[in-house]
Structures are given as C-alpha cells and as structure tokens.
C-alpha positions in Angstrom: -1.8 143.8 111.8 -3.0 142.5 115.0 -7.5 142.4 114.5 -9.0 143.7 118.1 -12.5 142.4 117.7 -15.2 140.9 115.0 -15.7 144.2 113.4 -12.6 144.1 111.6 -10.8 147.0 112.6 -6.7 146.7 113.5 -4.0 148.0 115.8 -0.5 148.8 113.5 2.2 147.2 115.4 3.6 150.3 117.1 0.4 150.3 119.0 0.6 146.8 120.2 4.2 147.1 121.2 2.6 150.4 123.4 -0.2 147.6 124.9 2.7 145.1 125.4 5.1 147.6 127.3 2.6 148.9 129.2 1.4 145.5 130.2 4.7 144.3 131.3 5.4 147.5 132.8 2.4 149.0 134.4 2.4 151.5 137.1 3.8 149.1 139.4 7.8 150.1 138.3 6.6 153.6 138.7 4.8 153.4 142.3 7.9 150.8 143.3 9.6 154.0 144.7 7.3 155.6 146.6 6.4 151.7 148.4 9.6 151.9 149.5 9.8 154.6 150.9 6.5 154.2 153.1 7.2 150.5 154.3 10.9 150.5 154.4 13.8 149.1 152.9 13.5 145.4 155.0 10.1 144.8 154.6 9.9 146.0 150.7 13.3 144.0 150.3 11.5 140.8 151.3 7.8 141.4 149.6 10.1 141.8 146.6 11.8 138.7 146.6 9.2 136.4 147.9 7.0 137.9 144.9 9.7 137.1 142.4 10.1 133.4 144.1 6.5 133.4 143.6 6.4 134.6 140.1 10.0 132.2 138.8 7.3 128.9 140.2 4.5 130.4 138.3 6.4 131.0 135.1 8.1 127.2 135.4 4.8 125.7 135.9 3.0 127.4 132.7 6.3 126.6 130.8 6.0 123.1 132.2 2.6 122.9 130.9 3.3 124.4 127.4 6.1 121.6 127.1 3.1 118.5 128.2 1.1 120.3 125.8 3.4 120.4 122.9 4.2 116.9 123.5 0.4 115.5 123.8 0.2 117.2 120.3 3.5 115.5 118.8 2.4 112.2 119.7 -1.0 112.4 119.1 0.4 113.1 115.6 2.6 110.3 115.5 -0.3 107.9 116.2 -2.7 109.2 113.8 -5.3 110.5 116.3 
C-alpha cells in the first residue's frame, strides 16, 4: 500500500493505478479533438510535434541525469565515501 500522508492512512493499488492513468492521461487526450478542430489541422499538426520534440529533450535530459546520478552513487561506493 502506497501511505498518502503522516497520518497513516493508504491508497490500495487500484486507486493509485486511477491517480497514475489520470496523470498520464489528463484531460488533454480528451480536449485534443475539439483543439483541432478550432485551430486547424496545420497549425495543431505542428504545436503537436514541436511539443513532443520538446518533451523526447526533456525526458533524455532527466534520463541523462538519473544515469550521472546512479553513477556518482556507484563510485562514491567504490571509494568508501
């Protein structure tokens, strides 16, 4: 079980897998339509792909920094620090 706060209390894990979808979901997927319909198919088209450009550097850089991270750990260990 996944504790929310200090107070004890938990979330079973059907609930967090409802938090998680929703998060990755959101209401953007369901307002997508309805954007393009009001701005167009050309200029949604691009918005679209510049926002996933911007969102493939984004998701390189954090997994960059998770692999520095990792690696400052494993040789910190190494030298006994």
């Amino acid at each position: 079980m996944v504790t929310t706060d200090n107070s004890g209390e938990t979330y079973k894990p059907v609930t967090g897998l409802v938090y998680l979808f929703n998060l990755i979901v959101g209401t953007g997927a369901l307002t997508m339509p309805a954007a393009f319909a009001n701005a167009g198919w050309a200029g949604s088209t691009v918005v679209v792909v510049v926002l996933c450009l911007v969102s493939y550097i984004t998701t390189t850089f954090v997994i960059e920094t998770m692999s520095l991270a990792n690696a400052l750990i494993k040789y910190n260990q190494q030298k006994g620090f």
